[in-house]
C-alpha positions in Angstrom: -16.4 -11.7 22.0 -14.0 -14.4 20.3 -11.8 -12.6 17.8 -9.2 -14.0 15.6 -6.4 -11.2 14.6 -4.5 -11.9 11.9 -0.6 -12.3 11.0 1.5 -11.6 8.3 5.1 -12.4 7.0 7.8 -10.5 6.4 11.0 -12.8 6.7 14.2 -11.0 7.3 16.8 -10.9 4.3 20.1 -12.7 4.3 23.1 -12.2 1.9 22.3 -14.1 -1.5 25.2 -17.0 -1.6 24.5 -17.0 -5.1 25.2 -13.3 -5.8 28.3 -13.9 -7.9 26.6 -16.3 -10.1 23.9 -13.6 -11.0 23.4 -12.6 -15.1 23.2 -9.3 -16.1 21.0 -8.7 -18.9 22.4 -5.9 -21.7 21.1 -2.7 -20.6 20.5 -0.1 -23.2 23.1 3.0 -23.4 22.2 5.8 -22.3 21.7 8.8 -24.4 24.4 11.2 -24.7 24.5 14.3 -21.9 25.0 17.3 -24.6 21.3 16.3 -25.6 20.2 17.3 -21.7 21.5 21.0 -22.3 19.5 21.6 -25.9 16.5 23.2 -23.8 18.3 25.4 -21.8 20.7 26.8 -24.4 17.3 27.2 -26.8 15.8 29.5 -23.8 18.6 31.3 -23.0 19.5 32.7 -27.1 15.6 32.9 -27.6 16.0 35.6 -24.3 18.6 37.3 -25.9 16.6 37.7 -28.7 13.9 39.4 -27.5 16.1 41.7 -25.1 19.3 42.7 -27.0 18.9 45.9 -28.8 18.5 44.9 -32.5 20.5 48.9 -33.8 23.8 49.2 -34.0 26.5 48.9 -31.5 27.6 52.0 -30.1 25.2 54.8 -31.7 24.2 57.9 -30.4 20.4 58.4 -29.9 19.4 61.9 -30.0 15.9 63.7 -30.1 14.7 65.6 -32.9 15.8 69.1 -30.9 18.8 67.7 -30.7 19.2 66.8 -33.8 18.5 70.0 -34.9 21.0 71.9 -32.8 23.6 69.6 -33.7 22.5 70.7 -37.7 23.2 74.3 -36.7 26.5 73.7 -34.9 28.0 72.0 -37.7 28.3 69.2 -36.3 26.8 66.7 -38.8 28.4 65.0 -41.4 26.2 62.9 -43.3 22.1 61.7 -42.9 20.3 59.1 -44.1 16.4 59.5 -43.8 14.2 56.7 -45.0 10.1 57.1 -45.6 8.9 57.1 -41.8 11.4 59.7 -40.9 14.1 57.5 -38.8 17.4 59.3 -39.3 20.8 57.6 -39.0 23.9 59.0 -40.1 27.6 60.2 -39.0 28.6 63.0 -36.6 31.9 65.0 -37.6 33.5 63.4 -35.1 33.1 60.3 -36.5 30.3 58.7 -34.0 27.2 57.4 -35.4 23.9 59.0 -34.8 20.4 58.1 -34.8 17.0 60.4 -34.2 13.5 60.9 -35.3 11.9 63.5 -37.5 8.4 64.1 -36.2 6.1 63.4 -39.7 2.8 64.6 -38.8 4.8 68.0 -38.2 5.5 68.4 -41.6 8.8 70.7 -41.1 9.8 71.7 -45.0 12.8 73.9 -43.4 14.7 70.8 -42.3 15.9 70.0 -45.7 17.0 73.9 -46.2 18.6 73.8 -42.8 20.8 70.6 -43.7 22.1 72.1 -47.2 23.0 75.8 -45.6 25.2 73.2 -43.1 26.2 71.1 -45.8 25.1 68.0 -44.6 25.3 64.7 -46.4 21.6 63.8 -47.5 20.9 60.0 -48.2 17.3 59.3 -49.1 16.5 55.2 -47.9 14.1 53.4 -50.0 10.6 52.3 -48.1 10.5 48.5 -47.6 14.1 47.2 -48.1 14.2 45.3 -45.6 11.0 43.9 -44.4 12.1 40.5 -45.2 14.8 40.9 -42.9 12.5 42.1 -39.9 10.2 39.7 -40.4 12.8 37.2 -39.8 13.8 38.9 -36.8 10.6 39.5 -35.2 9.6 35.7 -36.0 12.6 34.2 -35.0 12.3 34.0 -31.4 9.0 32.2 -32.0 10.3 29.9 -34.6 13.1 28.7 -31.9 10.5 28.3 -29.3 8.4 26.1 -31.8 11.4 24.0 -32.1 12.1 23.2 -29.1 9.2 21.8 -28.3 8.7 19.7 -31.2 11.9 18.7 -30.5 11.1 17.4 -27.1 8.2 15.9 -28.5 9.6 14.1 -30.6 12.6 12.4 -28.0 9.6 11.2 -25.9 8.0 9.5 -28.5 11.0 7.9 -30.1 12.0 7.0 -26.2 9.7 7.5 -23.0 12.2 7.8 -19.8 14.6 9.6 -22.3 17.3 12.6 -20.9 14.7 15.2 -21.4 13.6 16.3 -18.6 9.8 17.1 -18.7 7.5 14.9 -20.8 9.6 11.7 -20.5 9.7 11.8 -16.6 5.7 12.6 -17.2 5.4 9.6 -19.4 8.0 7.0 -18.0 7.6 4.2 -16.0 8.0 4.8 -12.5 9.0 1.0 -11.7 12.1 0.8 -9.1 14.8 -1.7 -10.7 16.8 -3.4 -9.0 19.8 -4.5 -11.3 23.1 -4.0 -10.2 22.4 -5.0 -7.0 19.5 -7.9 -7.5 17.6 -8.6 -4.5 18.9 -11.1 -2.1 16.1 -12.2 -1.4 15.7 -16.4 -1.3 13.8 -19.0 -0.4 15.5 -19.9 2.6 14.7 -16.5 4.1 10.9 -17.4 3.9 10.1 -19.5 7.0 6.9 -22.4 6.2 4.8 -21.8 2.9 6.1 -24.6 1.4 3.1 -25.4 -1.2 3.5 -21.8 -2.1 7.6 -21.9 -3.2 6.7 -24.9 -5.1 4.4 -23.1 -7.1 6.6 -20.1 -8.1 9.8 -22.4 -8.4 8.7 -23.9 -11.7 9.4 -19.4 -12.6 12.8 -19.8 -11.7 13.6 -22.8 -12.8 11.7 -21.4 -16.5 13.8 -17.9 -15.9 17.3 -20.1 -15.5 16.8 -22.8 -17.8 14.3 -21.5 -21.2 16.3 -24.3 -23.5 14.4 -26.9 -21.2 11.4 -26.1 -22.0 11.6 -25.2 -25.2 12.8 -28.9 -25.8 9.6 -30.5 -24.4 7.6 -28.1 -26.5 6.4 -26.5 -22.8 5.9 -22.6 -22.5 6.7 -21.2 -19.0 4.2 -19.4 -17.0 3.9 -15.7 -18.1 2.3 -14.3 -15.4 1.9 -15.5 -11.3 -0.9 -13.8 -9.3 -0.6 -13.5 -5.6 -3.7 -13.5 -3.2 -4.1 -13.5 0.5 -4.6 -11.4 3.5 -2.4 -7.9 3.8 1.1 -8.8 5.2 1.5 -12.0 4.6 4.5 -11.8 3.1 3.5 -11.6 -1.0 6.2 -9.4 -2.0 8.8 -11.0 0.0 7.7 -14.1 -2.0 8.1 -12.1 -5.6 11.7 -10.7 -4.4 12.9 -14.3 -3.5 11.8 -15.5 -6.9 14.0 -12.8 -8.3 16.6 -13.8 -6.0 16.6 -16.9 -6.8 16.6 -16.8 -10.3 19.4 -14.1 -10.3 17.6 -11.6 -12.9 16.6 -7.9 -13.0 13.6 -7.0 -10.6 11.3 -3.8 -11.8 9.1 -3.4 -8.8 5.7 -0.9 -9.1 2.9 -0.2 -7.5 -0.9 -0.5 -9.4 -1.5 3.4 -8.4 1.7 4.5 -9.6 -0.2 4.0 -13.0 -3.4 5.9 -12.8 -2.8 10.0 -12.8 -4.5 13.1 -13.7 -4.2 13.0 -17.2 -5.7 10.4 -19.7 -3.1 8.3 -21.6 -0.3 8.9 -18.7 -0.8 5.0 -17.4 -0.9 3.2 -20.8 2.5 4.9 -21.5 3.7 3.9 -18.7 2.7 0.3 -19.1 4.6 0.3 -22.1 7.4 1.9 -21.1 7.8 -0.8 -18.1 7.4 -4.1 -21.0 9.7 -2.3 -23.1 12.3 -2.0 -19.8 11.4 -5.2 -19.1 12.3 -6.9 -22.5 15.4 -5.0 -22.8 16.9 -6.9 -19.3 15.5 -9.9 -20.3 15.3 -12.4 -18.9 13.6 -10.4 -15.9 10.9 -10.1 -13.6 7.8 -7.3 -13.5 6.3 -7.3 -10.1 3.2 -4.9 -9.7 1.8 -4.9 -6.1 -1.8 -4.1 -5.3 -2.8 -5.0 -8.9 -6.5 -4.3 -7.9 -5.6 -0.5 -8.7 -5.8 -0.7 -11.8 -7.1 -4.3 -12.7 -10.9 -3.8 -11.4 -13.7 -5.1 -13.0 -15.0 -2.7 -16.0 -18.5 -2.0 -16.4 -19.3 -2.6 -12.9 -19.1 1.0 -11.5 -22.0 3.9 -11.7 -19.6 6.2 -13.0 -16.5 4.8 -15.2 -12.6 5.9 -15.0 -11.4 6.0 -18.6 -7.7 6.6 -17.4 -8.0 3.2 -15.3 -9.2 1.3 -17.9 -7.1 2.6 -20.8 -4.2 1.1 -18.9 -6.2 -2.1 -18.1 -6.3 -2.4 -21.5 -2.8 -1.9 -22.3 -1.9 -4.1 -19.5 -4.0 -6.8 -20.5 -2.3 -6.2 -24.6 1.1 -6.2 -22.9 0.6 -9.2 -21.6 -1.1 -11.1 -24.0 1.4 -9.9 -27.0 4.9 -10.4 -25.9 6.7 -14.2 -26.7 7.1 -15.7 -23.8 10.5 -17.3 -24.6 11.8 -13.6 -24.3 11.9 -14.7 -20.5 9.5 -11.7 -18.9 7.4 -12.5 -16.2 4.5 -10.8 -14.2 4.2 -11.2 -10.6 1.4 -9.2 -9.6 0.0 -9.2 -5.8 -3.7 -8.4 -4.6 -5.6 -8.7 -1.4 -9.3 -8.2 -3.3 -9.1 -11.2 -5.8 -12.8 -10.7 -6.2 -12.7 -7.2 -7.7 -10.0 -8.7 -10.7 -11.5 -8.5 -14.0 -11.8 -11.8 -15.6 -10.1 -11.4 -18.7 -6.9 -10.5 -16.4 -7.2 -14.0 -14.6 -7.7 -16.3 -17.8 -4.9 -18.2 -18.7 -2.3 -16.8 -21.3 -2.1 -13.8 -19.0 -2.3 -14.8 -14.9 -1.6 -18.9 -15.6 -1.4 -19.1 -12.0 -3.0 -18.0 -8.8 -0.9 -18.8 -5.6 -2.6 -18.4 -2.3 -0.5 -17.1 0.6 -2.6 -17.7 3.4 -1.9 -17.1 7.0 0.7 -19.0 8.8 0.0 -22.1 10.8 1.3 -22.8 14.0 4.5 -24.3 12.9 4.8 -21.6 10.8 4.7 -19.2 13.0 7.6 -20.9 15.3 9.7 -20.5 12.2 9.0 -17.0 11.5 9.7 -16.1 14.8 12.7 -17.9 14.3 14.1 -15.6 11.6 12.6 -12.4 13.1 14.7 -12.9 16.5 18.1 -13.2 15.0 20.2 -10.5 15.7 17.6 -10.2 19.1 19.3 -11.2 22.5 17.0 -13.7 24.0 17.1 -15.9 27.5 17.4 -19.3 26.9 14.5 -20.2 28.7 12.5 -18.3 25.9 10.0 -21.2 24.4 9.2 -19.4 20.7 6.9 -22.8 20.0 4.5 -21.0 23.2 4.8 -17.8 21.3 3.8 -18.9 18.4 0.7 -20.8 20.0 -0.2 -17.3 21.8 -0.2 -16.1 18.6 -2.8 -17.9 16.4 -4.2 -15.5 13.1 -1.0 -13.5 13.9 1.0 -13.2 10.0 5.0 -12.4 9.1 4.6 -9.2 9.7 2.5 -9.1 12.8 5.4 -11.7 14.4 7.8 -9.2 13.5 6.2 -6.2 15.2 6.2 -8.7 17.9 9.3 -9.5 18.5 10.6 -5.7 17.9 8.0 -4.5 20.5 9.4 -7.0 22.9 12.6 -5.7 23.1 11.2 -2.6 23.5 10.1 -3.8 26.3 12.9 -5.7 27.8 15.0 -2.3 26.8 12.3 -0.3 28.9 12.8 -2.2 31.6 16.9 -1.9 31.5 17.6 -5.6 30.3 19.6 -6.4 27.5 17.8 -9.9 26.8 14.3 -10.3 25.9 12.5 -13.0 28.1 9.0 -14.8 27.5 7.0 -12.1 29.5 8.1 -9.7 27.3 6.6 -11.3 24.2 3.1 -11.2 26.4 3.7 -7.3 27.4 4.1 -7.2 23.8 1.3 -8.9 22.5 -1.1 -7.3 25.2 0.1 -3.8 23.5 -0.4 -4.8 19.8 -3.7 -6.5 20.7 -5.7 -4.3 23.2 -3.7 -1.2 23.1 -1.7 0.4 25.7 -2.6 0.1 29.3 -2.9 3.5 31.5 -2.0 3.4 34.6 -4.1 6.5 35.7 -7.0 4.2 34.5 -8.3 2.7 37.5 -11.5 1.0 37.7 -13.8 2.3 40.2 -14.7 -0.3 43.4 -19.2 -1.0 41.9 -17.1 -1.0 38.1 -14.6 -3.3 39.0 -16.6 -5.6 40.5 -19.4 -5.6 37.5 -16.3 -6.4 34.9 -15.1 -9.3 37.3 -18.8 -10.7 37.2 -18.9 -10.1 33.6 -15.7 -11.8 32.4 -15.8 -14.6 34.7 -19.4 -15.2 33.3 -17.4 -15.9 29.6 -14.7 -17.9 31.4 -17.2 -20.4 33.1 -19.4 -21.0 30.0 -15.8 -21.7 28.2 -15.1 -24.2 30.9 -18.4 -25.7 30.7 -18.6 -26.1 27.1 -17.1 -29.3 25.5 -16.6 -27.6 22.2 -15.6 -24.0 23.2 -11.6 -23.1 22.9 -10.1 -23.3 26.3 -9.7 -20.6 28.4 -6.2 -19.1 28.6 -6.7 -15.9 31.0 -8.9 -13.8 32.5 -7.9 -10.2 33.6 -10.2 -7.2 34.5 -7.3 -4.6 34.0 -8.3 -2.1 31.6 -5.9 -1.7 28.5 -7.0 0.2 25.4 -10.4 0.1 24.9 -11.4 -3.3 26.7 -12.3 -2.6 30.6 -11.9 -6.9 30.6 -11.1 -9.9 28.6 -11.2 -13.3 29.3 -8.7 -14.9 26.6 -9.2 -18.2 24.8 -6.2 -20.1 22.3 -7.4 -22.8 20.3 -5.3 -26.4 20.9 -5.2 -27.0 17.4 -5.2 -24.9 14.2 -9.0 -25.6 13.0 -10.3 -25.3 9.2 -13.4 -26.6 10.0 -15.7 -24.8 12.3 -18.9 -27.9 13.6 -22.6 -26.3 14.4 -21.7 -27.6 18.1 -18.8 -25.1 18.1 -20.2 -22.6 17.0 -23.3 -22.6 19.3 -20.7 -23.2 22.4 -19.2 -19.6 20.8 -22.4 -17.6 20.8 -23.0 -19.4 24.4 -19.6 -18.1 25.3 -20.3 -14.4 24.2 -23.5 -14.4 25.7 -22.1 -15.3 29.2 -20.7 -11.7 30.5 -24.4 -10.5 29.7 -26.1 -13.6 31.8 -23.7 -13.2 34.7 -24.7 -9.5 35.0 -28.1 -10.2 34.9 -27.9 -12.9 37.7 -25.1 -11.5 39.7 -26.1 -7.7 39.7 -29.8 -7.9 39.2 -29.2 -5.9 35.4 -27.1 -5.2 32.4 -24.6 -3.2 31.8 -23.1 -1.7 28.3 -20.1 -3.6 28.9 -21.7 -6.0 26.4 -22.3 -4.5 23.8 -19.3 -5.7 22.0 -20.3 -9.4 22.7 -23.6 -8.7 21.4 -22.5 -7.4 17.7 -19.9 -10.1 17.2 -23.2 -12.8 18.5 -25.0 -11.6 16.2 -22.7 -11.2 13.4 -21.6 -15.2 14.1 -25.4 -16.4 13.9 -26.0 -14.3 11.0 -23.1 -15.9 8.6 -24.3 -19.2 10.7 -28.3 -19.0 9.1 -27.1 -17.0 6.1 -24.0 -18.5 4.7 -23.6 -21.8 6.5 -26.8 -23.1 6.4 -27.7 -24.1 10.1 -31.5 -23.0 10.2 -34.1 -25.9 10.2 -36.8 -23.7 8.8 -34.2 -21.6 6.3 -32.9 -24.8 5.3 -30.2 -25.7 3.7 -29.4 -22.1 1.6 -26.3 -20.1 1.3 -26.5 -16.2 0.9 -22.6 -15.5 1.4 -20.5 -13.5 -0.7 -18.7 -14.6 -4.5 -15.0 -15.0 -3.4 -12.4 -14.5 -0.2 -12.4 -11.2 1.7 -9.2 -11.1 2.7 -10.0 -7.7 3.7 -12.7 -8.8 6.7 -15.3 -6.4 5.1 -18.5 -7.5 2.5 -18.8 -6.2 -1.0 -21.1 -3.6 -0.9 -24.2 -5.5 -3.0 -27.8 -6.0 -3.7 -29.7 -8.7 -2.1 -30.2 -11.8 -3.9 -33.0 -12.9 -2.1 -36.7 -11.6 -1.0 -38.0 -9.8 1.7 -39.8 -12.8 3.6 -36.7 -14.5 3.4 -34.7 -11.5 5.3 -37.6 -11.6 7.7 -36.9 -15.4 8.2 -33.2 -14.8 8.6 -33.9 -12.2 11.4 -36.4 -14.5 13.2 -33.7 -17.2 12.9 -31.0 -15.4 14.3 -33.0 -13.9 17.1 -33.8 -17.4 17.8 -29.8 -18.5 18.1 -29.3 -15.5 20.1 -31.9 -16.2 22.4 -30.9 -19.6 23.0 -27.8 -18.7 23.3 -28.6 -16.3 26.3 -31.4 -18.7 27.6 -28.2 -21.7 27.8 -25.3 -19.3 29.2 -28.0 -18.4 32.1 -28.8 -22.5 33.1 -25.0 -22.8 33.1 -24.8 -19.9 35.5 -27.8 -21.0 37.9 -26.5 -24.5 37.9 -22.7 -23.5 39.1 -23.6 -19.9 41.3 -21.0 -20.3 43.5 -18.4 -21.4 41.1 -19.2 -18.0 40.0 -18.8 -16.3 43.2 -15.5 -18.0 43.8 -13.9 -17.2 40.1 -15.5 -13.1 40.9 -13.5 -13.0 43.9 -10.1 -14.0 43.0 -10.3 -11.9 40.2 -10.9 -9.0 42.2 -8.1 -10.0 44.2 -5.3 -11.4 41.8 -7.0 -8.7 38.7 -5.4 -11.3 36.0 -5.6 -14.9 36.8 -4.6 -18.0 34.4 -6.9 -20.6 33.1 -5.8 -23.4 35.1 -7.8 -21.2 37.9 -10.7 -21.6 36.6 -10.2 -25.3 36.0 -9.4 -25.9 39.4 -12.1 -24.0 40.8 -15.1 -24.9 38.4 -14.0 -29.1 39.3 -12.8 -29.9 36.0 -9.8 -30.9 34.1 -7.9 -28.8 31.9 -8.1 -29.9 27.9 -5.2 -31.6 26.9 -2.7 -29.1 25.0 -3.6 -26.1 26.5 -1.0 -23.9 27.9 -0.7 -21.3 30.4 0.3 -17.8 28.8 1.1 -16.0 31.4 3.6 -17.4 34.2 1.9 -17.6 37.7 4.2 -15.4 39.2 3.3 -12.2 36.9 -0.4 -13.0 36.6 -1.3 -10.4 39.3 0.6 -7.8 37.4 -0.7 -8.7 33.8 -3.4 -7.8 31.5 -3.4 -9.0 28.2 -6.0 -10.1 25.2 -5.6 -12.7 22.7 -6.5 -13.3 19.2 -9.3 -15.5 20.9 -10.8 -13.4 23.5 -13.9 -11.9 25.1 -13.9 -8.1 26.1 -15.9 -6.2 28.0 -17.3 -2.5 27.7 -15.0 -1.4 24.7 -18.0 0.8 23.1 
């Protein structure tokens, strides 16, 4: 199977030269601190409200027995008794008193008993203070009331306020980076040069607005993003930020959508609101697709999503863009946008950041080494053309992983093996040594991957073959790897038949060599097929399908198809099948005269794989008789091809099912 992996970016930062220079935009004061405590202090009297005794401090409570004894010892002074028979009054000591007269008892010798003692009677009118026990009883639940009303109020004057509660519900969760701006520049992104041009006219908009205000021109107000994962699209917003020396609010699309309904649209205009306040300033949102899918297209809608859609898009389309705020958004499914984000007056711009080239890539690995301690023989212009679909960030996981290795093996510098170790472990996966082929399977894997290398070699238009090892690593039992000489953008009909030729070689070899097939090709077989279905379907290479396309609406940058009805009938996806049978079977029926006509080549190449395990290219070359395409390099130095497996972006594996 020939499989492109793919890179991404990630430049490393450098100081900003221009930090210094950098304007700070007037940030709003904050609110004072005694406001932070009003909740608390509201709580903590509302709890002494409904705890504290309400009677008075320091009086006596005695039953009615006890009242009554206290009668007959002459020990009461005075007694006030109001309509539901609560008695208060003074002892003769001086300390107050309080007690209940049973009513429903009806005792009509209490009032004889408390003149024979000469006690003080006070009678205590019924309902003289109701008001004031209202009042009492209600006041805990006033204060509660507002309190909260209070605190709704703050969040609505001023989402992100000091309360803490429904402003850090409400607020915008965007990370700012003010005081210290990102130093982030251009010069720390290596290549991409059609790109920066594109979102310079932003900075140049962010540091000069009188400019274009003279020429009557409006800057962009909003820069989308697209491209694989990793390939460096917030790096590029950061260094436009950078550059331009202005606050950076950075925030994820999901950071918007939550449980409850209204939550994201707040949040959108707490962020513009931010935003304007800093201005001039930057908004970056990164995976925009979160929230920015196409509406009506679902079975079963998401009201919170689109609410803030709609904000968004209102946001966007109702500030003045002389305030200086600009939207940076990023996305790796451009296809699943909602059209009225990408009309103009919103997104004026869509920049592609596509995968790096081979030059590129040399520079990348360029910045990602600094720091790294590398022998001077290391040739990063190799690495980088060992390395072809690789992005920023899969160069940088490189060159981390091959000091790894170089630390594993107790150096200190990182030589040019060590990138291939490296590569072999992010590629196939790691290699176990307790994984030993046995004598009938290691001989069936030889047979099978020198099959793929000899159809290579006898192909004018296939990629030329780089290595060939039979050393298990990961999944793959065997891979025979091919790098392209040049970076192609075109792919001809005579390449692409010399590929399915190519992954249908480890199955022909089998069958001629061993008398059957094995499941070693079952890989080979799904990517065939795959290839000569886009190649009927989408490119148009079937004589009796004719010139008809079937692929899908936009870039999948994600490697996987929209799930989607068919736009076409059931004869014709019987015709597509019959065609793509037919490539395969050519295919096959090809690989096998190639085989026949060079048997002992095949023998030859089998053997000294079984002995060596990982041979280079030139091998083959040499023994198949002919020449070696101009361009193509060795991977792998001689000396370490015995003790080497690896797998490269092109390759063909065997039995990773």
């Amino acid at each position: 199977m020939i499989r492109r992996i793919v890179h991404q970016t990630s430049p490393a930062k450098s100081r900003d030269p221009r930090a210094g220079e950098k304007r700070h935009g007037p940030a709003p004061s904050p609110p004072p601190t005694w406001r932070n405590w009003l909740l608390y202090i509201g709580l903590a009297f509302t709890l002494l409200l409904f705890f504290l005794p309400l009677g008075k401090a320091g009086s006596t409570e005695f039953s009615y027995t006890q009242f009554l004894n206290k009668v007959a010892a002459n020990q009461v002074r005075s007694a006030t008794i109001d309509s539901d028979g609560s008695v208060s009054g003074t002892l003769s000591n001086g300390t107050d008193y309080t007690s209940q007269i049973p009513v429903a008892l009806q005792d009509t010798t209490l009032t004889q008993q408390l003149r024979e003692h000469h006690v003080q009677i006070v009678g205590k009118k019924a309902g003289s203070n109701i008001l004031g026990a209202i009042i009492v009883n209600l006041l805990p639940f006033l204060l509660l009331f507002g309190v909260f009303w209070y605190m709704g109020r703050r969040a609505g004057r001023q989402l992100g306020g000091g309360i803490p509660g429904l402003s850090g519900i409400t607020g915008s969760r965007a990370k700012l980076y003010d005081e210290e701006r990102p130093s982030t520049t251009f010069a720390d992104i290596a290549g991409y040069d059609g790109a920066k041009r594109e979102v310079s006219e932003v900075v140049d908009f962010l540091q000069s607005p009188g400019r274009y205000r003279r020429v009557g021109a409006v800057g962009p107000r909003g820069v989308l993003m697209i491209g694989p994962p990793g390939t460096g699209k917030t790096l590029m917003a950061r260094a436009v930020a950078g550059q331009a020396g202005v606050p950076f609010f950075s925030v994820t699309g999901s950071s918007f959508v939550e449980l409850f309904v209204g939550l994201g649209a707040s949040r959108v205009r707490d962020l513009f609101a931010n935003a304007r306040k800093r201005a001039p300033s930057i908004i970056f949102i990164d995976e925009i697709d979160a929230i920015g899918q196409r509406r009506g297209g679902a079975i079963v809608s998401n009201d919170e999503r689109e609410q803030t859609l709609n904000q968004l898009l209102a946001e966007m389309d109702g500030f003045d863009p002389a305030i200086g705020v600009v939207v940076i958004a990023a996305t790796n499914r451009p296809e699943i946008l909602d059209p009225a984000l990408l009309r103009p007056g919103r997104f004026d711009r869509q920049v592609e950041i596509p995968l790096p080239n081979l030059r590129e890539r040399a520079a990348i690995l360029g910045i990602h080494v600094k720091g790294k301690q590398l022998e001077p023989d290391v040739n990063l212009d190799a690495v980088a053309r060992g390395t072809p679909g690789f992005s920023g960030a899969d160069l940088a996981n490189l060159t981390n992983e091959a000091a790894i290795v170089a630390l594993r093996a107790g150096r200190d510098r990182v030589t040019t093996d060590d990138f291939w170790e490296a590569r072999d472990r992010l590629v196939l996966g790691r290699r176990e040594a307790g994984n030993a082929l046995m004598p009938a399977e290691q001989r069936a894997v030889a047979v099978h991957e020198s099959g793929h290398a000899l159809i290579a070699v006898y192909s004018d238009h296939a990629d030329p073959v780089a290595r060939v090892t039979i050393l298990p690593a990961g999944q793959a039992l065997g891979v025979t790897e091919q790098l392209p000489v040049d970076e192609r953008h075109l792919y001809p009909e005579s390449y692409l038949l010399d590929s399915l030729a190519v992954r249908m070689g480890g199955r022909a070899a089998e069958r001629l060599v061993l008398g059957e097939v094995s499941s070693g090709a079952a890989n080979d077989l799904a990517s065939a097929t795959q290839l000569a279905i886009r190649m009927v379907r989408e490119f148009g290479m079937s004589g009796r399908l004719g010139p008809v396309g079937f692929g899908g609406g936009g870039p999948m940058y994600l490697g996987t198809q929209e799930v989607r009805s068919r736009d076409y009938a059931e004869a014709t996806q019987a015709l597509i099948d019959e065609e793509v049978s037919r490539l395969l079977k050519e295919a096959a029926e090809r690989a096998s005269r190639i085989l026949e006509e060079h048997r002992d080549v095949l023998g030859r190449v089998t053997d000294l794989l079984i002995e060596r395990e990982t041979i280079d290219g030139s091998d083959v070359y040499e023994l198949a008789g002919r020449p070696r395409p101009e361009g193509a390099e060795a991977t792998v130095a001689p000396e370490r091809a015995a003790a080497s497996a690896s797998k490269g972006p092109h390759s063909q594996r065997t039995g990773d099912s």
